[in-house]
C-alpha positions in Angstrom: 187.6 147.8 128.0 191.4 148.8 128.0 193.5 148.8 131.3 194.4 151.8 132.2 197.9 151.8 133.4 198.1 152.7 137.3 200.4 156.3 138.0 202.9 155.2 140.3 204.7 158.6 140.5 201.6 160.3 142.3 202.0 161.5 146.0 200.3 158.5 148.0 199.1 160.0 151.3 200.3 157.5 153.5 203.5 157.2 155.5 204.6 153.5 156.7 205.3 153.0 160.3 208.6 151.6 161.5 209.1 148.4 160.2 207.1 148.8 157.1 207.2 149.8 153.3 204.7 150.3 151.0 204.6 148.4 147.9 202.0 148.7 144.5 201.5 145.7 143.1 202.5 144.7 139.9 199.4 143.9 137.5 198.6 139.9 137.4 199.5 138.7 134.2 196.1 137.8 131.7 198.3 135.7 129.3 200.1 132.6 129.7 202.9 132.4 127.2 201.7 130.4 124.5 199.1 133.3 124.7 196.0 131.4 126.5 194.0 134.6 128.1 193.2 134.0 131.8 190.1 135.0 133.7 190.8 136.7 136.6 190.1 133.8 138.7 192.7 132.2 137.9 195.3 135.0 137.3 197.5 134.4 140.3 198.0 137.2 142.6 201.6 139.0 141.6 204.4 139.0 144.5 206.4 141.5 143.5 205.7 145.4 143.2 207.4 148.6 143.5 207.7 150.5 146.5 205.8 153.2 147.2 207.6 154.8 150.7 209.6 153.2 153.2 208.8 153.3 157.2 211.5 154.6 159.5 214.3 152.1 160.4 213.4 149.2 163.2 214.6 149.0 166.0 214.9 145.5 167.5 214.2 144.3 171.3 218.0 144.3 171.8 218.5 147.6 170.9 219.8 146.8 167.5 218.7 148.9 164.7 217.7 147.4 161.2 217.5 149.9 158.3 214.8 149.8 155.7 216.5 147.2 153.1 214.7 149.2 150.1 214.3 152.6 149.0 211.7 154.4 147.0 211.2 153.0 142.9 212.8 149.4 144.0 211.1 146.6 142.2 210.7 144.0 145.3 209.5 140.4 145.5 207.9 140.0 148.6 206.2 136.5 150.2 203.0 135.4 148.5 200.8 136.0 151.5 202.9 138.7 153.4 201.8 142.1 153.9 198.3 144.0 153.9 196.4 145.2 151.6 195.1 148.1 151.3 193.2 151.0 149.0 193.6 154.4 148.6 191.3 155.7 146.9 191.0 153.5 143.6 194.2 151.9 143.9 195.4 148.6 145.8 198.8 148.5 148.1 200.4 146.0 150.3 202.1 147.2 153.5 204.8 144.2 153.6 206.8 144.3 156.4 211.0 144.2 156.3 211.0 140.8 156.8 208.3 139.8 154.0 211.0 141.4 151.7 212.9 138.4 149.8 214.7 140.5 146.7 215.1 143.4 145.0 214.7 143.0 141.0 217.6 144.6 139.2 217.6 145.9 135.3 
């Protein structure tokens, strides 16, 4: 059965909450690159996506105010096991908060 490529330019009905962006997983990769097919338990889970929507900035205890370090269409790498997942409607996201964010992917 072909993949069917997921629509990451649709409206997503969700808004972050301060502190927050949403991110849509890349696809797990089913090839190795001498071109051995993996099964999907033992794809590995993908750390890196592109985000979604962006919460509002955070404000710390202090008082101190930390922006959102991304904006919408940023390819991120985030940490392995940060975030939440979540679905909406047949698609998976990850609510990774600001500090779960370790790069953004240029080119």
């Amino acid at each position: 059965m072909p993949k069917v490529k997921k629509n990451t330019t649709a409206k997503v009905s969700i808004k972050p909450l301060m502190g927050y962006v949403l991110v849509e997983p890349s696809e797990a990769e089913t090839k190795t690159a001498s071109g051995i097919i993996l099964p999907e338990s033992a794809q590995e889970k993908p750390a890196q996506g592109t985000v979604i929507a962006c919460g509002d900035d955070m404000v710390m205890e202090n008082g101190k105010t930390v922006k959102c370090p991304v904006k919408n269409g940023d390819k991120v790498v985030y940490k392995k096991w940060g975030g939440d997942e979540i679905k909406i409607g047949s698609v998976k996201y990850k609510l990774v908060k600001f500090d779960d964010l370790m790069a953004i992917l240029e080119g």
